[in-house]
TIPA-480129 format. One record per atom (N, C-alpha, C, O, CB): residue in one letter; residue number from 1; z negated, x, y negated. Coordinates in steps of 0.1 Angstrom, whole numbers, padded with zeros to 4 digits, always signed. Atoms other than C-alpha are relative to their C-alpha. Last residue first. Glycine has a CB too. Example, Ala and Ser with C-alpha at 12.3 -4.5 7.8 and 13.67 -1.06 7.14 Angstrom:
BEGIN
S, 2, +0000, -0009, +0011
S, 2, -0071, +0137, +0011
S, 2, -0008, -0008, -0011
S, 2, -0009, -0003, -0022
S, 2, +0014, +0004, -0005
A, 1, +0000, +0009, +0012
A, 1, -0078, +0123, +0045
A, 1, +0000, +0009, -0012
A, 1, -0007, +0019, -0012
A, 1, -0012, -0010, +0000
This chain:
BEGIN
X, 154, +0007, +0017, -0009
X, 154, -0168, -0970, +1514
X, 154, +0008, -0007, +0004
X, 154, +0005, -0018, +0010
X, 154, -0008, -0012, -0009
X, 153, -0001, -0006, -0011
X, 153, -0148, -0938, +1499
X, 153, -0004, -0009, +0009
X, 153, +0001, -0009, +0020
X, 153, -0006, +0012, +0000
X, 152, -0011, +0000, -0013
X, 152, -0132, -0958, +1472
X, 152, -0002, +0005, +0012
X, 152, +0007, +0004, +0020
X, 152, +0011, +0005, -0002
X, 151, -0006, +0016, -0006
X, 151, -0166, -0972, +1458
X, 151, +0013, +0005, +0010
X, 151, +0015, +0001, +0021
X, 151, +0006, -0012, -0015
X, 150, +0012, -0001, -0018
X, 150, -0182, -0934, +1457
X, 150, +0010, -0014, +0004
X, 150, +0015, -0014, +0015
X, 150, -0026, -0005, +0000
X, 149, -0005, -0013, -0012
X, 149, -0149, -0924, +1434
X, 149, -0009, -0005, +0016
X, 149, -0007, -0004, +0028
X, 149, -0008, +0020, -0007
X, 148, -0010, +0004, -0008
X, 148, -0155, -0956, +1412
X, 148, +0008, +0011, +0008
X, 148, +0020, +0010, +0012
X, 148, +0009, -0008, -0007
X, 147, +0002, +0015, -0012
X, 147, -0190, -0950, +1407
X, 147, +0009, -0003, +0005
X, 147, +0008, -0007, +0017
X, 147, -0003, -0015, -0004
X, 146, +0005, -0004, -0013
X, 146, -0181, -0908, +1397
X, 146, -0005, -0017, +0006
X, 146, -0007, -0018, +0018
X, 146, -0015, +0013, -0003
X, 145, +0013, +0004, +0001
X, 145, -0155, -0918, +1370
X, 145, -0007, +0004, +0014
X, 145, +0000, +0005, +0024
X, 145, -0001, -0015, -0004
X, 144, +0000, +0012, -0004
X, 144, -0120, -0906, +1377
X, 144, -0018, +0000, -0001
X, 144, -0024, +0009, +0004
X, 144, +0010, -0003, +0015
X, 143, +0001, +0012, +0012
X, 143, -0111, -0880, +1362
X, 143, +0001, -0008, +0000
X, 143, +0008, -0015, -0007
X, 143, +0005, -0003, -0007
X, 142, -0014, +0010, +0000
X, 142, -0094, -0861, +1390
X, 142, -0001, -0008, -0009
X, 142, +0008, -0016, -0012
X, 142, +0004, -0009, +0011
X, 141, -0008, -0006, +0004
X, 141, -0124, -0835, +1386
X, 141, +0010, -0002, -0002
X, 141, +0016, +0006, -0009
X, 141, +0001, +0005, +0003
X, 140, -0008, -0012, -0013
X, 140, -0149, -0859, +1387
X, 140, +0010, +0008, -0008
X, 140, +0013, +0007, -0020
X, 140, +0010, -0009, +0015
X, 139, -0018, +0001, -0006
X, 139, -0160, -0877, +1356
X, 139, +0001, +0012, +0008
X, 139, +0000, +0024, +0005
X, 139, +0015, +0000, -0013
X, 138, -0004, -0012, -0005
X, 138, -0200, -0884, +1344
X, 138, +0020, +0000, +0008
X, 138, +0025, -0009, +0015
X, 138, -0014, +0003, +0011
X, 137, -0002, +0000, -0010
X, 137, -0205, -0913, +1320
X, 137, +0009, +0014, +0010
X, 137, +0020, +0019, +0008
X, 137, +0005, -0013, -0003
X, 136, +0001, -0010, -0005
X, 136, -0226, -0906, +1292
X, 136, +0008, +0005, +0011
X, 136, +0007, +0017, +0014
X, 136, -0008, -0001, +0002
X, 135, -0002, -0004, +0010
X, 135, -0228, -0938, +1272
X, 135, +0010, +0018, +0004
X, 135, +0019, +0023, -0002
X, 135, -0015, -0002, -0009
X, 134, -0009, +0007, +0006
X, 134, -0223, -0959, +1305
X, 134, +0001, +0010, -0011
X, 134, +0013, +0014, -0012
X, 134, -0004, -0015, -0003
X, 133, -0010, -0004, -0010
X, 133, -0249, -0938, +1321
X, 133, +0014, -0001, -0008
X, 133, +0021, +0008, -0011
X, 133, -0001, -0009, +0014
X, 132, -0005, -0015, +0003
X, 132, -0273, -0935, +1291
X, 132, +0014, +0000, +0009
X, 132, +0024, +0006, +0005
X, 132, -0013, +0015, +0005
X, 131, -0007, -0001, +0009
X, 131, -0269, -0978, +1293
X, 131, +0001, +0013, -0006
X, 131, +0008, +0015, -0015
X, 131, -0003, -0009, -0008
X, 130, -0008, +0003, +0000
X, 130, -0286, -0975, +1326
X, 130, +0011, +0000, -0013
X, 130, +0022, +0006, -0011
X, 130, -0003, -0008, +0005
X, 129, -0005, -0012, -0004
X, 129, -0312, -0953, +1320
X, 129, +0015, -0008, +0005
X, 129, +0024, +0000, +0008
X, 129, -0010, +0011, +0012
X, 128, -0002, -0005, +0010
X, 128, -0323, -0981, +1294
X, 128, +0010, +0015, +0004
X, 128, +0017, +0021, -0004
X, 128, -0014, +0002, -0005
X, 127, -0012, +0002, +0002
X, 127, -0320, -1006, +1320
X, 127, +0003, +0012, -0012
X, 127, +0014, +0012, -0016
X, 127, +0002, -0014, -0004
X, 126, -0016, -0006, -0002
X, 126, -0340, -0997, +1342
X, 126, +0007, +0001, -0009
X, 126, +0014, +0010, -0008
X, 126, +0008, -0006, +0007
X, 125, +0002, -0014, +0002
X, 125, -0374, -1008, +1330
X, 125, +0009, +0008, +0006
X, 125, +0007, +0020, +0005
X, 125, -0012, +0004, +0005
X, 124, -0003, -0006, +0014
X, 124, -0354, -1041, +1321
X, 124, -0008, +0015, +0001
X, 124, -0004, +0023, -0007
X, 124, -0007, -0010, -0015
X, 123, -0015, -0002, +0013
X, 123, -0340, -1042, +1353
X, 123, -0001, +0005, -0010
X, 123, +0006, +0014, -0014
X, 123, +0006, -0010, -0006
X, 122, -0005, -0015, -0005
X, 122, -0376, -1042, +1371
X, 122, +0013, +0007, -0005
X, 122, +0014, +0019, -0008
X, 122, +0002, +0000, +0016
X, 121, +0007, -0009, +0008
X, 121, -0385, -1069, +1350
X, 121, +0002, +0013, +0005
X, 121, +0002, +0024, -0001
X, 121, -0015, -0003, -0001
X, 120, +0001, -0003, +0011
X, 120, -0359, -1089, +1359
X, 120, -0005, +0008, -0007
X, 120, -0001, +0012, -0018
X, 120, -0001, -0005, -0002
X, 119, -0012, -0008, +0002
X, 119, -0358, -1089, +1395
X, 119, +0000, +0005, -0012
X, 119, +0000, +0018, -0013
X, 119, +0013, -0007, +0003
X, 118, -0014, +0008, -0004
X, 118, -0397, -1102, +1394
X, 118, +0012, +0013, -0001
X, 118, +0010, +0025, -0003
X, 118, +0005, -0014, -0014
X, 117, -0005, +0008, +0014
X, 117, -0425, -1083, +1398
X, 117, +0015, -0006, +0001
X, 117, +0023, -0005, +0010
X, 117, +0000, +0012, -0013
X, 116, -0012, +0005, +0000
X, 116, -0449, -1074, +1424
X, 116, +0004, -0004, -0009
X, 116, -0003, -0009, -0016
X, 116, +0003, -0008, +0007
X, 115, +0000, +0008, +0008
X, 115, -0481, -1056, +1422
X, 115, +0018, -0006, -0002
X, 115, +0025, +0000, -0009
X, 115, -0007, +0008, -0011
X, 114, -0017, +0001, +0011
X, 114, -0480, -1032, +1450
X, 114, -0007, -0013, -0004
X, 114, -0015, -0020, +0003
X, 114, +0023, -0001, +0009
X, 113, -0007, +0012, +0002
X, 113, -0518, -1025, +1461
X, 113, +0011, -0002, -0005
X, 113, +0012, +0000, -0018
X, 113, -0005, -0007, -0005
X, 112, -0002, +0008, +0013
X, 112, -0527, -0987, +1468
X, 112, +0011, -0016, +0001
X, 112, +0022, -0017, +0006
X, 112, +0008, +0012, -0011
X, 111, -0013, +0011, +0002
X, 111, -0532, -0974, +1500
X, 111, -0001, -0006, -0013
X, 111, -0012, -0013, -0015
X, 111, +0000, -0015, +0011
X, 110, -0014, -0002, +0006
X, 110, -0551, -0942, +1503
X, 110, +0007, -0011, -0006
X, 110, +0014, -0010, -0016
X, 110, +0009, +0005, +0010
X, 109, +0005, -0004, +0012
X, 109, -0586, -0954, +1510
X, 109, +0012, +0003, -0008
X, 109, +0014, -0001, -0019
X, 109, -0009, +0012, +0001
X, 108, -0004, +0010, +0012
X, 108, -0569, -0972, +1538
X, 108, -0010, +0003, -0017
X, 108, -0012, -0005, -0026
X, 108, -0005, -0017, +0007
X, 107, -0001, +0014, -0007
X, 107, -0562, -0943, +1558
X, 107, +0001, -0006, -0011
X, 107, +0009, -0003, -0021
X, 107, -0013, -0006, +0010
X, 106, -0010, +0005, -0008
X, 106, -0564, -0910, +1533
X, 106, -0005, -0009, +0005
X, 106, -0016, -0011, +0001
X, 106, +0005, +0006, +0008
X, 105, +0002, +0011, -0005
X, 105, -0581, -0898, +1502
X, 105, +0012, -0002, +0013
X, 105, +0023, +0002, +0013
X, 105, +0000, -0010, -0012
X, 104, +0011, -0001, -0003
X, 104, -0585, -0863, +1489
X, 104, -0003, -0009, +0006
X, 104, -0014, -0009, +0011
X, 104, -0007, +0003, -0007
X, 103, +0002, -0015, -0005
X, 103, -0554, -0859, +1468
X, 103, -0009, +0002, +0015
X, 103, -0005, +0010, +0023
X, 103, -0008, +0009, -0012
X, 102, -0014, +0005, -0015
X, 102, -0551, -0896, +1466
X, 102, +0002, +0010, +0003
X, 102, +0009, +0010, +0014
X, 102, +0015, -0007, -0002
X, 101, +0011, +0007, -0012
X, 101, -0586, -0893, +1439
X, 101, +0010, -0003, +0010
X, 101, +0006, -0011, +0018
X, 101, -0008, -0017, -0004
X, 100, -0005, -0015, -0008
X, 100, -0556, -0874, +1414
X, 100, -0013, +0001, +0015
X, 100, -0015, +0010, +0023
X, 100, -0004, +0017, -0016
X, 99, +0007, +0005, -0019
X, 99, -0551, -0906, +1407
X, 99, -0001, +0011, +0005
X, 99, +0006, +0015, +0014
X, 99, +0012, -0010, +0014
X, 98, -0004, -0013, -0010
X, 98, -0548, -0899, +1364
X, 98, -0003, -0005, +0019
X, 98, -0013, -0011, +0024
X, 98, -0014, +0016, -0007
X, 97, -0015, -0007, +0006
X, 97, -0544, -0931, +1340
X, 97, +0003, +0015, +0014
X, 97, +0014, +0019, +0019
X, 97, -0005, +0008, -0023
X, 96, -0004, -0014, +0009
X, 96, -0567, -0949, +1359
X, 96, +0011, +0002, +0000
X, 96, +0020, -0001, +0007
X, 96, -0005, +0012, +0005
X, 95, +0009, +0001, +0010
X, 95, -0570, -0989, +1370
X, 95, -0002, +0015, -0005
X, 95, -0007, +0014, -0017
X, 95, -0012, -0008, +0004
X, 94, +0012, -0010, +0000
X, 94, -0542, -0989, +1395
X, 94, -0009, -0007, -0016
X, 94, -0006, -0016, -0023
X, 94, +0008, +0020, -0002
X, 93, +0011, +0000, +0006
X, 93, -0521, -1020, +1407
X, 93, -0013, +0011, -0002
X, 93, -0024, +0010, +0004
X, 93, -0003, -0010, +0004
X, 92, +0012, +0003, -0008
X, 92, -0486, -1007, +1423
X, 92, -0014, -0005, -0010
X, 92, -0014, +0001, -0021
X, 92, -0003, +0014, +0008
X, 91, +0016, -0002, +0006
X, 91, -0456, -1009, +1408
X, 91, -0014, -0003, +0008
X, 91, -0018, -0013, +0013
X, 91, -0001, -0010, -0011
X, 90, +0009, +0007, +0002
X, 90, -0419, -1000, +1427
X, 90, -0013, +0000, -0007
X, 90, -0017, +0011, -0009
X, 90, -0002, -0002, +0008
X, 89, +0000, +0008, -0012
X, 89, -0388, -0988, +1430
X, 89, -0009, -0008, -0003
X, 89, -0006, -0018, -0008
X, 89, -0001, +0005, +0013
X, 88, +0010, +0010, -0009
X, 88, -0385, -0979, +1392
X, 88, +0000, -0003, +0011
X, 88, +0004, -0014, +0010
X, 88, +0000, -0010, -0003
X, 87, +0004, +0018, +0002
X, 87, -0356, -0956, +1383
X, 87, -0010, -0005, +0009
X, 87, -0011, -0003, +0021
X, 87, +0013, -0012, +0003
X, 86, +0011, +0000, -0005
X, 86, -0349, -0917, +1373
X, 86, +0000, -0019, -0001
X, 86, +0002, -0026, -0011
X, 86, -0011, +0012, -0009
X, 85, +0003, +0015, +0000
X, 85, -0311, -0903, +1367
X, 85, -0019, -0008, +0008
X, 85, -0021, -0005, +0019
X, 85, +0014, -0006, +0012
X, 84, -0013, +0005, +0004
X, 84, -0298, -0869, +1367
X, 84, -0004, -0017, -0006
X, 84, +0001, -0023, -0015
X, 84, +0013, +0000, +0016
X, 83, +0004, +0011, -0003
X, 83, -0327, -0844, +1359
X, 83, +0015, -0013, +0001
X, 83, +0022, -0015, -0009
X, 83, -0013, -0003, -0011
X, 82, -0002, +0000, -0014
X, 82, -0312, -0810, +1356
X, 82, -0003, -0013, +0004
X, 82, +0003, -0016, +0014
X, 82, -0008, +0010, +0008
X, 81, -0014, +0004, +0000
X, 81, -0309, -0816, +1317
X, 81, +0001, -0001, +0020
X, 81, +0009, -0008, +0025
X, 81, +0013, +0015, -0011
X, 80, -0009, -0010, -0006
X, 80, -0349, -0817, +1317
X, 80, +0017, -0008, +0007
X, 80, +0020, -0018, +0014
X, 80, -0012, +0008, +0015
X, 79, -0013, -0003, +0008
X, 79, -0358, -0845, +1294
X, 79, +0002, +0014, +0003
X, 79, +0004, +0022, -0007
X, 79, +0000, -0004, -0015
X, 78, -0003, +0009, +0002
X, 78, -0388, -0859, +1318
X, 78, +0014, -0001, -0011
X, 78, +0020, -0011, -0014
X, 78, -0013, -0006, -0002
X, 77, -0001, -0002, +0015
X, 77, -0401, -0825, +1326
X, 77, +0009, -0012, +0000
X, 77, +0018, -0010, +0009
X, 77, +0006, +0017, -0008
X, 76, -0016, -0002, +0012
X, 76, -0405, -0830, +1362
X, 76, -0002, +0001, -0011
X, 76, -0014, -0001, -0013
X, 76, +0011, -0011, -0002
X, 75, +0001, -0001, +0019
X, 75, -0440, -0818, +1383
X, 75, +0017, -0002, -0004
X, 75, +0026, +0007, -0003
X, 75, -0007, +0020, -0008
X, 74, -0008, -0004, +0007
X, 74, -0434, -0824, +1423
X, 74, -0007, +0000, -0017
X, 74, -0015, -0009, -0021
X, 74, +0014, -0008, +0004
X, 73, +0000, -0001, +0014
X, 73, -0462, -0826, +1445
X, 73, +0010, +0002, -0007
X, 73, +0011, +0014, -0006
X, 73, -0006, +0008, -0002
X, 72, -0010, -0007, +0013
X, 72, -0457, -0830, +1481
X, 72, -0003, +0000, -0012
X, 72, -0007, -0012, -0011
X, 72, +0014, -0006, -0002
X, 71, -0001, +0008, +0014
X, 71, -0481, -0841, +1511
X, 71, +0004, +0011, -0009
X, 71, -0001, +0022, -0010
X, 71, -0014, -0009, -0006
X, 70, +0009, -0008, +0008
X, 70, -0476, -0826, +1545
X, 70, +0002, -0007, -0015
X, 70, +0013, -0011, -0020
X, 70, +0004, +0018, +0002
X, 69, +0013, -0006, -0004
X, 69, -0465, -0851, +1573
X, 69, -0008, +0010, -0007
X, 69, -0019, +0013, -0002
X, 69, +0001, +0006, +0011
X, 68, +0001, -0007, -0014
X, 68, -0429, -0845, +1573
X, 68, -0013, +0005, +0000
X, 68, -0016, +0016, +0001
X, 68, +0009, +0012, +0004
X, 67, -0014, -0006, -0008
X, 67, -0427, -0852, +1537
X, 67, -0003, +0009, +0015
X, 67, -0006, +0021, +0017
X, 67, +0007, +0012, -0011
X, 66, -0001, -0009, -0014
X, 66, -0450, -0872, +1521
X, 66, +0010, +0002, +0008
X, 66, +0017, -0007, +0013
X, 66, -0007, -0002, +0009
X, 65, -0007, +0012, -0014
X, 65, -0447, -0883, +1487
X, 65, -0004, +0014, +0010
X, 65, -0006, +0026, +0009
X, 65, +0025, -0006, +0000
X, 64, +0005, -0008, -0014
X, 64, -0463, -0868, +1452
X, 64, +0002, -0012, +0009
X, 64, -0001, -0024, +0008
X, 64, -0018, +0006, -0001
X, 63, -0008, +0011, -0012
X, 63, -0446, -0874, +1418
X, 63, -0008, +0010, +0015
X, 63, -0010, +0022, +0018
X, 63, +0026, +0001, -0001
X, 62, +0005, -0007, -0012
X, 62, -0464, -0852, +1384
X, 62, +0005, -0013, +0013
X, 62, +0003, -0025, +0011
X, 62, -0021, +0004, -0002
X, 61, +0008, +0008, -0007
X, 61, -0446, -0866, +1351
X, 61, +0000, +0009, +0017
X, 61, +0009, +0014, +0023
X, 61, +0008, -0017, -0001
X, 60, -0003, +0000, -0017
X, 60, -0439, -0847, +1325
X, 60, -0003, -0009, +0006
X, 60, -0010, -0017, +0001
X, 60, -0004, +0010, +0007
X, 59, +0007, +0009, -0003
X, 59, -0437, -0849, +1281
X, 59, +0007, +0002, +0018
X, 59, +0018, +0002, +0022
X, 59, +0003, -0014, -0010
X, 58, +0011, -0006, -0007
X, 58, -0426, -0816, +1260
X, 58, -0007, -0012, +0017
X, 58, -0015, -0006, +0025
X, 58, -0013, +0003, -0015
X, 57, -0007, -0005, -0008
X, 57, -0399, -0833, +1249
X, 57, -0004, +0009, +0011
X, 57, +0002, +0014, +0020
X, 57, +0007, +0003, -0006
X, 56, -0002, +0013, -0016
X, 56, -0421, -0859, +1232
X, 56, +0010, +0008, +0007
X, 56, +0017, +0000, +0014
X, 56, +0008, -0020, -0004
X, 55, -0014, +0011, +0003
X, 55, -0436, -0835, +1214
X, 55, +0002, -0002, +0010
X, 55, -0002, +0001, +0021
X, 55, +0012, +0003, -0007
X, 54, -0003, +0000, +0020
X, 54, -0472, -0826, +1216
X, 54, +0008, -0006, -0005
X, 54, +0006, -0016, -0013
X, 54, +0005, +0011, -0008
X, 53, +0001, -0013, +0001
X, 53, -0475, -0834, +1258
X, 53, +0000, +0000, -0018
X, 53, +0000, -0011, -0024
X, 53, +0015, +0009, +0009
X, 52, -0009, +0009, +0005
X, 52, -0470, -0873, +1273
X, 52, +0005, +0016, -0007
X, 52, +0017, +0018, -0006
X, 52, -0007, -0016, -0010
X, 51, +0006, -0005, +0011
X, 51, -0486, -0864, +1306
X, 51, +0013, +0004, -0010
X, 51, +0024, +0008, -0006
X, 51, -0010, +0012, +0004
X, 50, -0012, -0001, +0011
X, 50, -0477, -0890, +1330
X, 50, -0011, +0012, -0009
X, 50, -0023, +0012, -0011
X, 50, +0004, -0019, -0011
X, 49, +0000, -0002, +0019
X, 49, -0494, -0885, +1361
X, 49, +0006, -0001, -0008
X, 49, +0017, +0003, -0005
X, 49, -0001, +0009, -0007
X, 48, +0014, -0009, -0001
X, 48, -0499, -0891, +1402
X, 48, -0001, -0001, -0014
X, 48, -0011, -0007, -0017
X, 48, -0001, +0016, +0007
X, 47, -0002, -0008, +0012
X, 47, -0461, -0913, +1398
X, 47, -0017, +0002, +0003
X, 47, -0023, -0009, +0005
X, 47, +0007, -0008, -0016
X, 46, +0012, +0005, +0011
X, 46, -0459, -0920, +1433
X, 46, +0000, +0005, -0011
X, 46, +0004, +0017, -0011
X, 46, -0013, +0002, +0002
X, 45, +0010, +0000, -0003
X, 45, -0424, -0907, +1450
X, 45, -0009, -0006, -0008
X, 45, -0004, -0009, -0019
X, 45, -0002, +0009, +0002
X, 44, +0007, +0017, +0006
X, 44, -0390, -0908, +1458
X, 44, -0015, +0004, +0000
X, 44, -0019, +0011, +0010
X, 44, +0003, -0016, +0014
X, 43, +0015, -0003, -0002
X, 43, -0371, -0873, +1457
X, 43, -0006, -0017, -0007
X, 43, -0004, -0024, -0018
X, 43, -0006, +0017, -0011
X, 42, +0003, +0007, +0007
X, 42, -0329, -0874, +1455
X, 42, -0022, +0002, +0007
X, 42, -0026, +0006, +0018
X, 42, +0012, -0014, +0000
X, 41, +0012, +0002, -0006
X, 41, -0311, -0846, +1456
X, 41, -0014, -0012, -0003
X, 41, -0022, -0010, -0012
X, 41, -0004, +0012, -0002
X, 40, +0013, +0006, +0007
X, 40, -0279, -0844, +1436
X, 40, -0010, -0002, +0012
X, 40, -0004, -0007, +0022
X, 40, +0003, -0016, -0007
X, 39, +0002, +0014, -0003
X, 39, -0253, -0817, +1446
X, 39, -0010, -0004, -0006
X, 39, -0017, +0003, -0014
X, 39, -0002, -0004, +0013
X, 38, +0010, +0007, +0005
X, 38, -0233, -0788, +1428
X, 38, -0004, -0016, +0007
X, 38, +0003, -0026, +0007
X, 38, +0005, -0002, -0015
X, 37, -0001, +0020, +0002
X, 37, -0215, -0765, +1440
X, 37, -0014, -0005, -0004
X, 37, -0026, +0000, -0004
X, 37, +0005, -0010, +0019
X, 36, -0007, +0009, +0007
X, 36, -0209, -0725, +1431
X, 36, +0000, -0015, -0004
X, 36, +0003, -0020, -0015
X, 36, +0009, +0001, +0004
X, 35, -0008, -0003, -0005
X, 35, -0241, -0715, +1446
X, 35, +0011, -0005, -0013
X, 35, +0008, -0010, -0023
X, 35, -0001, -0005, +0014
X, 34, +0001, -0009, -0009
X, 34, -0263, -0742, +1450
X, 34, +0016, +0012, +0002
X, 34, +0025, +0011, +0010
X, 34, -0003, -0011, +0012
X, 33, -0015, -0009, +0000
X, 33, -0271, -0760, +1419
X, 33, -0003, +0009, +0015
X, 33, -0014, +0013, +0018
X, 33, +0003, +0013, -0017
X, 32, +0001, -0015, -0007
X, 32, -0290, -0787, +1425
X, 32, +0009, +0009, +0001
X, 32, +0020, +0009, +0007
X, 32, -0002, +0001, +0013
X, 31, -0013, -0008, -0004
X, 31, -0289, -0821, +1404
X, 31, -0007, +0016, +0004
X, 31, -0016, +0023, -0002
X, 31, +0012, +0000, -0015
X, 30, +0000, -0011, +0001
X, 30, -0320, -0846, +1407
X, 30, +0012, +0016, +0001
X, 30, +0012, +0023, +0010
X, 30, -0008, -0002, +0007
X, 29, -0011, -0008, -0004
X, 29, -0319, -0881, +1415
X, 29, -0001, +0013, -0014
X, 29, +0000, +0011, -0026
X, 29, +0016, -0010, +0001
X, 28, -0011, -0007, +0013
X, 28, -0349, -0894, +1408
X, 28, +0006, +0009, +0007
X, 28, +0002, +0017, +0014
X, 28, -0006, +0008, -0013
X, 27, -0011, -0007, -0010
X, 27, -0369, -0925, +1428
X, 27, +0007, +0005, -0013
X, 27, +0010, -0001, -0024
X, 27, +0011, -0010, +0011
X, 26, -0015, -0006, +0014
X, 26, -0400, -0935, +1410
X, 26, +0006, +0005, +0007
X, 26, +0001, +0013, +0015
X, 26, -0001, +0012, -0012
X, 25, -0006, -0007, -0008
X, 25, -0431, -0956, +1427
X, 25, +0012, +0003, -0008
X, 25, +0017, -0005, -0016
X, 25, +0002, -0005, +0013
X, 24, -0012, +0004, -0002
X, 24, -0451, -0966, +1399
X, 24, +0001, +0011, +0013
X, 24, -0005, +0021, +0016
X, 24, +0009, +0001, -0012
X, 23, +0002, +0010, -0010
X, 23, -0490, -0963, +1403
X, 23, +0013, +0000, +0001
X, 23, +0015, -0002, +0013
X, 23, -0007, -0013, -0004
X, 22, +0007, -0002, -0019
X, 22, -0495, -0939, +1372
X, 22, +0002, -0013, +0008
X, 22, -0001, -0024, +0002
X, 22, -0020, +0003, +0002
X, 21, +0013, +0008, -0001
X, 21, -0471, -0955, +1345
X, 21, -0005, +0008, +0016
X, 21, +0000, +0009, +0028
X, 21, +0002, -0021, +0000
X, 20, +0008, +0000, -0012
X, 20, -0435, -0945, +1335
X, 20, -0013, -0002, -0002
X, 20, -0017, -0005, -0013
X, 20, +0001, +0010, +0006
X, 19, +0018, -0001, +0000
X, 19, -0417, -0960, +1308
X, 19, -0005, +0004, +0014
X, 19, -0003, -0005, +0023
X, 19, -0010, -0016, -0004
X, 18, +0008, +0013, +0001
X, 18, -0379, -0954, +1320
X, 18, -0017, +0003, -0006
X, 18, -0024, +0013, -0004
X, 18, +0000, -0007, +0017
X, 17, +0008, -0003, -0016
X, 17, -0361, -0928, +1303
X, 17, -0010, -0010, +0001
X, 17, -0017, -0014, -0008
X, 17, -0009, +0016, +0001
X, 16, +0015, +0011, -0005
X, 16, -0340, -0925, +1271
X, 16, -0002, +0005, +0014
X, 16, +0004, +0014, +0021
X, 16, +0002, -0021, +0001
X, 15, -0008, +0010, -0003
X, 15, -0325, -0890, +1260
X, 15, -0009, -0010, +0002
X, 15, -0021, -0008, +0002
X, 15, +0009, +0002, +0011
X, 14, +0007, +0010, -0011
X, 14, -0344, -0874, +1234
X, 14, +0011, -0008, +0006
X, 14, +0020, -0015, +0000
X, 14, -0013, -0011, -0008
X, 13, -0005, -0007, -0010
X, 13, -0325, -0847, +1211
X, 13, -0009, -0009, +0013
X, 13, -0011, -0003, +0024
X, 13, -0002, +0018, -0003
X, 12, -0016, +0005, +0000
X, 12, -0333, -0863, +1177
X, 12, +0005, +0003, +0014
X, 12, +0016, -0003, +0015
X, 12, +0010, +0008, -0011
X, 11, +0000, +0014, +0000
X, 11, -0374, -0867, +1185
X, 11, +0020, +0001, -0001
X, 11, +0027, -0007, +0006
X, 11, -0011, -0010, -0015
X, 10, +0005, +0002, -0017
X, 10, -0377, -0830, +1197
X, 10, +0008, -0016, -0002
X, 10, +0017, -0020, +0005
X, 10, -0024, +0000, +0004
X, 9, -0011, -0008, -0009
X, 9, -0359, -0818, +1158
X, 9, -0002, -0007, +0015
X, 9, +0009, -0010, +0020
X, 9, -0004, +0020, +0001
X, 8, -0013, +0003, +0002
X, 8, -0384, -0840, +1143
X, 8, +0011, +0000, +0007
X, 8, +0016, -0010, +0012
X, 8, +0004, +0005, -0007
X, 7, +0001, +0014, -0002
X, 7, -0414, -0831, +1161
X, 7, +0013, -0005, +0000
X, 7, +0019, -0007, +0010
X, 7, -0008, -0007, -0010
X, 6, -0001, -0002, -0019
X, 6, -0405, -0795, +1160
X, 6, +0002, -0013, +0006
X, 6, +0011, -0016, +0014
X, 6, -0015, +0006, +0007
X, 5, -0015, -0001, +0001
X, 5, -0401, -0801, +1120
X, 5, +0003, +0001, +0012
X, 5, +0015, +0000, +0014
X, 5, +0006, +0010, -0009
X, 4, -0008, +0013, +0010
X, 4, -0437, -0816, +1116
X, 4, +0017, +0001, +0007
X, 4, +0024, -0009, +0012
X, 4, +0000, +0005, -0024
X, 3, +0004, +0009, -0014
X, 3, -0451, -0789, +1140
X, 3, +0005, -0013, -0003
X, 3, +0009, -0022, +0005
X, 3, -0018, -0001, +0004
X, 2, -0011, +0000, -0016
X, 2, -0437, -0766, +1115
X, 2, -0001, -0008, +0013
X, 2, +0007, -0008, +0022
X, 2, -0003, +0013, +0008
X, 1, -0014, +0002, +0004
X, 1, -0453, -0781, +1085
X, 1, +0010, +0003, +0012
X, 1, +0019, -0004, +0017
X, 1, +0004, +0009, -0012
């Protein structure tokens, strides 16, 4: 009965988020508190895992890139409020759910095949974190939306 009402409760409080998939490449902007200020950080990397967890709020994904030559690991919680925004770069062709075989692999053992897709399909696995933006939309301190703040500084 309680795991029933956890469920529940998890499922009303879900923002969207793209389907991820081992093999994607995922760029996520990330908010950092430093201090009084606040920036976004952004981290591109392979998706290594989805793991989906009990409830769906419970659900992560493991991202690993190289950074100056030493390979990275990140773990996110996929409806952590620090998370600002997560989208598709790219898909690659795997055949496991886990790669944790890229730990242990390098040259061309490493390389994984991109699987290309059109403009479109990469949109629609976007688009869902697109229409949180719009629902959501963050405002500077002058109240002015944060796209048309970056546009006037360009």
């Amino acid at each position: 009965m309680t795991h029933q009402l956890l469920q529940s409760q998890a499922r009303s409080a879900l923002r969207p988020v793209p389907d991820l998939k081992p093999g994607y490449t995922v760029r996520v902007r990330e908010r950092i508190q430093e201090g009084s200020k606040e920036r976004i950080q952004t981290f591109e990397g392979l998706v290594i895992q989805v793991h989906r967890g009990h409830v769906p709020t419970d659900a992560t994904v493991t991202l690993r890139r190289l950074v100056s030559g030493v390979w990275v690991e990140k773990v996110y919680p996929l409806q952590s409020p620090v998370i600002a925004s997560m989208e598709v770069k790219k898909v690659a062709k795997v055949r496991r759910a886990k790669l944790f075989f890229l730990r242990t692999a390098f040259g061309k053992r490493s390389k994984l095949t991109e699987r290309f897709m059109t403009k479109e399909e990469v949109e629609a696995m976007n688009v869902q974190e697109k229409e949180e933006e719009k629902d959501g939309e963050e405002v500077l301190a002058d109240n002015q939306p944060v796209a048309e703040k970056t546009e006037q500084k360009a």
